[in-house]
N, C-alpha and C positions, 0 to 999 in steps of 0.2 A: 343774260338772255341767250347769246351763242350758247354758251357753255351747255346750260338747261335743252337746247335743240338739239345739242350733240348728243347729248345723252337720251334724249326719246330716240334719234334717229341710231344711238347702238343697240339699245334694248330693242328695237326695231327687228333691226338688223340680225341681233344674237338671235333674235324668235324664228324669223326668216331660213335662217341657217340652221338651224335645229331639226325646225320640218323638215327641209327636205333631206338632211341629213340622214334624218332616223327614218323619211319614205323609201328613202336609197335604202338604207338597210332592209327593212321591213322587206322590199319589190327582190331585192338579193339573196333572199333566204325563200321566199317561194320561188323565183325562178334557177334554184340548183347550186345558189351561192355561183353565180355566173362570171362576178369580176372579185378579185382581179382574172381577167383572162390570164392562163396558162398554156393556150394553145398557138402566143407568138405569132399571130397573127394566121395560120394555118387555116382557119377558118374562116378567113377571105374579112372582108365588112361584116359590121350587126347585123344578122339576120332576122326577119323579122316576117310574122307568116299575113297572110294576105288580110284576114281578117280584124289584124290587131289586139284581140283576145288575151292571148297566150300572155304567162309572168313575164317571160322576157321582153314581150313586147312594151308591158308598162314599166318593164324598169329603162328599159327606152325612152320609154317618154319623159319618164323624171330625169335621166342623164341630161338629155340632149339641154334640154331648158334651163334648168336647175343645178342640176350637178357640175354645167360649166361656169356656171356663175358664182359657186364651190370660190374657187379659185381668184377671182376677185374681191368679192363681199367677205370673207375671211379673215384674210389679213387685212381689209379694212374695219372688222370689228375690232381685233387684236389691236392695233394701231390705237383706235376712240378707246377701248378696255384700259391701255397703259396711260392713255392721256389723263381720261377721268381718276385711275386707280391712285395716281399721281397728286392732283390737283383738287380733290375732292376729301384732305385730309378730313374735316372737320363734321364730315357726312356719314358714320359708319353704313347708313344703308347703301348709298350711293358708291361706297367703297366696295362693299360686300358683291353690290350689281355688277360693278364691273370688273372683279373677281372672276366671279362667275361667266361671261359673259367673256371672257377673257379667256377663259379653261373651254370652253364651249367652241370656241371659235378656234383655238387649235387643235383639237380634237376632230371637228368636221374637216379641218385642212387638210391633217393629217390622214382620217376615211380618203378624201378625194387623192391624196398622192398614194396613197398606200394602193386604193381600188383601180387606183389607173382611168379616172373618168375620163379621161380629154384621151389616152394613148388608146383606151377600148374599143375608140367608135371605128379605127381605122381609116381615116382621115389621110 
């Protein structure tokens, strides 16, 4: 019965991380391919124009919420990914899931440490 909860709550979880993953992306290539920042902070704080509008502004708004939560819910997929991949010999679906789910969750890690989500907002 855990076992079965853990695993809707990583497939969950891997789906969660996926969005916004790929919104980060997606918000990062219309606003200029903005992060990783390269200007070292030079550029004071995120700026952001009064209206809200603008790419950069929505790729703002998925960092702040989303993209820090990157960083948590990641490596707690990867964590469920090995547990299930592990314990779920006799499953190949449930194997394959969290495979996947597994590949998925460090590759968003990875976007987030590579993009610099948490070092961009200047904080």
């Amino acid at each position: 019965m855990i076992r079965r909860l853990s695993f809707i709550i990583m497939a969950a979880l891997m789906f969660w991380v996926t969005v916004v993953a790929v919104s980060i992306e997606v918000q990062n290539a219309a606003a200029g391919h903005y992060l990783p920042r390269r200007d070292e902070g030079r550029d004071g704080t995120w700026r952001t124009s009064i209206l809200g509008k603008e790419p950069r502004d929505r790729l703002y708004k998925l960092v702040v919420p989303g993209g820090l939560f990157q960083y948590v819910l990641a490596p707690l997929v990867v964590g469920l990914a090995v547990y299930h991949f592990k314990t779920n010999r006799d499953h190949r679906g449930r194997r394959s899931i969290s495979a996947i789910a597994g590949v998925v969750a460090v590759a968003a890690f990875g976007l987030a440490l590579y993009r610099g989500y948490y070092g961009s907002l200047g904080w």
